[in-house]
LUMTI-589224 format. One record per residue: residue in three letters; x, y, z of N, C-alpha, C in turn. Coordinates in steps of 0.1 Angstrom, whole numbers, plus 5000, padded with zeros to 4 digits. Layout:
ALAXYZXYZXYZ ...
This chain:
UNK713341385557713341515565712741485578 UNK713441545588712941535602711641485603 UNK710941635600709641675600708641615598 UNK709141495588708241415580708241285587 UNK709441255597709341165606708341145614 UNK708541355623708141335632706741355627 UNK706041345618704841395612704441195615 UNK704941135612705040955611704240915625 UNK705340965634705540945651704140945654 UNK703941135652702741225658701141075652 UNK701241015635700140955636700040835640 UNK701440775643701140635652701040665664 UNK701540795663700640805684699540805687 UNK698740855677697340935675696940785675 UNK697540705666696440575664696740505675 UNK697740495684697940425693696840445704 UNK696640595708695440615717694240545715 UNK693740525703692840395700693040295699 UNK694040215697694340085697695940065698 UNK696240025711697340015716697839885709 UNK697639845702698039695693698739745682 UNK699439825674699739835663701039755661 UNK701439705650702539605644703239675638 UNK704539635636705939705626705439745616 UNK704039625606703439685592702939805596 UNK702439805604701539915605702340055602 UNK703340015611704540145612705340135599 UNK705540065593706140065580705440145568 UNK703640065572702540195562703240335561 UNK702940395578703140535576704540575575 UNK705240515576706940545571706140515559 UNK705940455548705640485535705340625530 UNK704140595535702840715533703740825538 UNK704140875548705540995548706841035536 UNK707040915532708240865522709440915529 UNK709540845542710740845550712340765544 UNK713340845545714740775539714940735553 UNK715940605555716340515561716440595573 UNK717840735572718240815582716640845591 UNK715940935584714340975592714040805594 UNK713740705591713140625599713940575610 UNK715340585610715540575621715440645638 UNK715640805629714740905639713640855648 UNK712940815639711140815640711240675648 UNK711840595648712040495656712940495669 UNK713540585675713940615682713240695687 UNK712540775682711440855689710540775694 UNK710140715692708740595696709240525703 UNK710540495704711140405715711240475727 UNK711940635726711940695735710740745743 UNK709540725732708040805742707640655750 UNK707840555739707740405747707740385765 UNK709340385760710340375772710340525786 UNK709740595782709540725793708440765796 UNK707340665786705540735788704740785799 UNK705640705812704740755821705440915833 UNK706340945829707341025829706541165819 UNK706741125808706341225798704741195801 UNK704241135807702841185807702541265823 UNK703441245831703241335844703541445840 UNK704641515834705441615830704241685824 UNK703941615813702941695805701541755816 UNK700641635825699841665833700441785847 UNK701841765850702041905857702442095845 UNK702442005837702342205833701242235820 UNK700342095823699042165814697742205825 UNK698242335834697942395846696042315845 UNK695442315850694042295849693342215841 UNK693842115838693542025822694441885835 UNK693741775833694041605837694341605821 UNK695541545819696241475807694741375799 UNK693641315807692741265797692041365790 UNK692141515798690941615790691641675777 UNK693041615777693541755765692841655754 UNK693141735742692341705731693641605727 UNK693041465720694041415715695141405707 UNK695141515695695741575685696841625692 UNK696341775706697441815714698641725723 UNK697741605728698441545737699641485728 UNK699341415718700441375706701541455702 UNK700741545702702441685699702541735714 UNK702241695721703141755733704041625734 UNK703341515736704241385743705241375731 UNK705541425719706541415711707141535712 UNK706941635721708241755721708641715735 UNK707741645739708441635756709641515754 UNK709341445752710441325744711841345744 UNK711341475729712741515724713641595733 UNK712741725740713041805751714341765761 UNK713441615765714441555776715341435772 UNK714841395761715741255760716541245743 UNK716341405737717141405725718041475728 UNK719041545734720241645736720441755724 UNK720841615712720741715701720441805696 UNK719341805700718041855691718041955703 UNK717442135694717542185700715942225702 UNK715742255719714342265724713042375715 UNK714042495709713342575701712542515690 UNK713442375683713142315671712142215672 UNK712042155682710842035689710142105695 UNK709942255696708742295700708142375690 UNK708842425678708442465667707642365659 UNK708442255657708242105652706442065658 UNK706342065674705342035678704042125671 UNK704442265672703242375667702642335658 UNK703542315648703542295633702342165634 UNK702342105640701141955637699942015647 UNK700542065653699142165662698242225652 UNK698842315642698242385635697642305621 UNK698542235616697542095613696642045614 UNK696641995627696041845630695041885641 UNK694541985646694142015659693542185655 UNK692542215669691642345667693142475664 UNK692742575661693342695664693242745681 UNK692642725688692742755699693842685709 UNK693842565702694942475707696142535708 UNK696742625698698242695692698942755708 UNK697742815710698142915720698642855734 UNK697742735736697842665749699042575745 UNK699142525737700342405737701642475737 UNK701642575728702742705729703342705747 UNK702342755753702642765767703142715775 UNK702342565773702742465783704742405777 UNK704542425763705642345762707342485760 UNK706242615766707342675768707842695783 UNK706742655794706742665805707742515808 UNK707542425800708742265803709942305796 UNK709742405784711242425781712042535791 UNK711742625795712142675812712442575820 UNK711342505825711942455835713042355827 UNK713242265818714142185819715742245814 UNK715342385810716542495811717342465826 UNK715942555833717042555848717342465857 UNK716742325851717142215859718742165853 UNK718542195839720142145833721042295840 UNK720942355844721142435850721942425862 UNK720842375872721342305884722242215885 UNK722542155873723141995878724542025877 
């Protein structure tokens, strides 16, 4: 199941903020510990490729619409579920923006304060606007 991917993603990112060294085992643990089927790991590895390959992208994005907050002050539970809806947002088509931001809440409420709900809600409805009216423009 997606969810259980992106549930994968969200804790190798978390651990990545502490130790940017992690190995395939490492990632294979929590694809265990998830009980990800082949389809979800490949998700979940394309996700990680995609926050990889765009991190500094998806970390400006996130730092312009978390209004008053430097991207080091968010709490790091939030910053993980944002940099994985921002991801999907822009670089999954598929997937629809309502679902990766639902998806994101969901580990907010989790993994992170109750106060958080409300602010992450915001920000990642204020990127899903704008990346509305920019596919808009083109």
């Amino acid at each position: 199941m997606r969810r259980d991917a992106r549930e994968a993603v969200y804790k190798f990112l978390y651990a990545e903020l502490f130790n940017d060294d992690q190995d395939d085992g490492f990632v294979g643990e929590i694809f265990k510990e998830q009980k990800l089927n082949d389809t979800d790991k490949k998700f979940a590895l394309d996700l990680i490729s995609a926050v990889h390959e765009h991190k500094n992208k998806i970390e400006e994005d996130i730092s312009k619409f978390a209004k008053g907050y430097k991207i080091e002050r968010l709490y790091s539970t939030d910053k993980c579920a944002l940099t994985l809806a921002f991801a999907e947002i822009k670089y999954f088509n598929d997937i629809p923006s309502v679902v990766s931001i639902d998806e994101a809440l969901f580990l907010v409420k989790k993994y992170s304060t109750p106060e958080s709900l409300n602010y992450v809600n915001g920000i990642l409805a204020a990127y899903k606007k704008f990346t509305e009216s920019e596919d808009g423009n083109n």
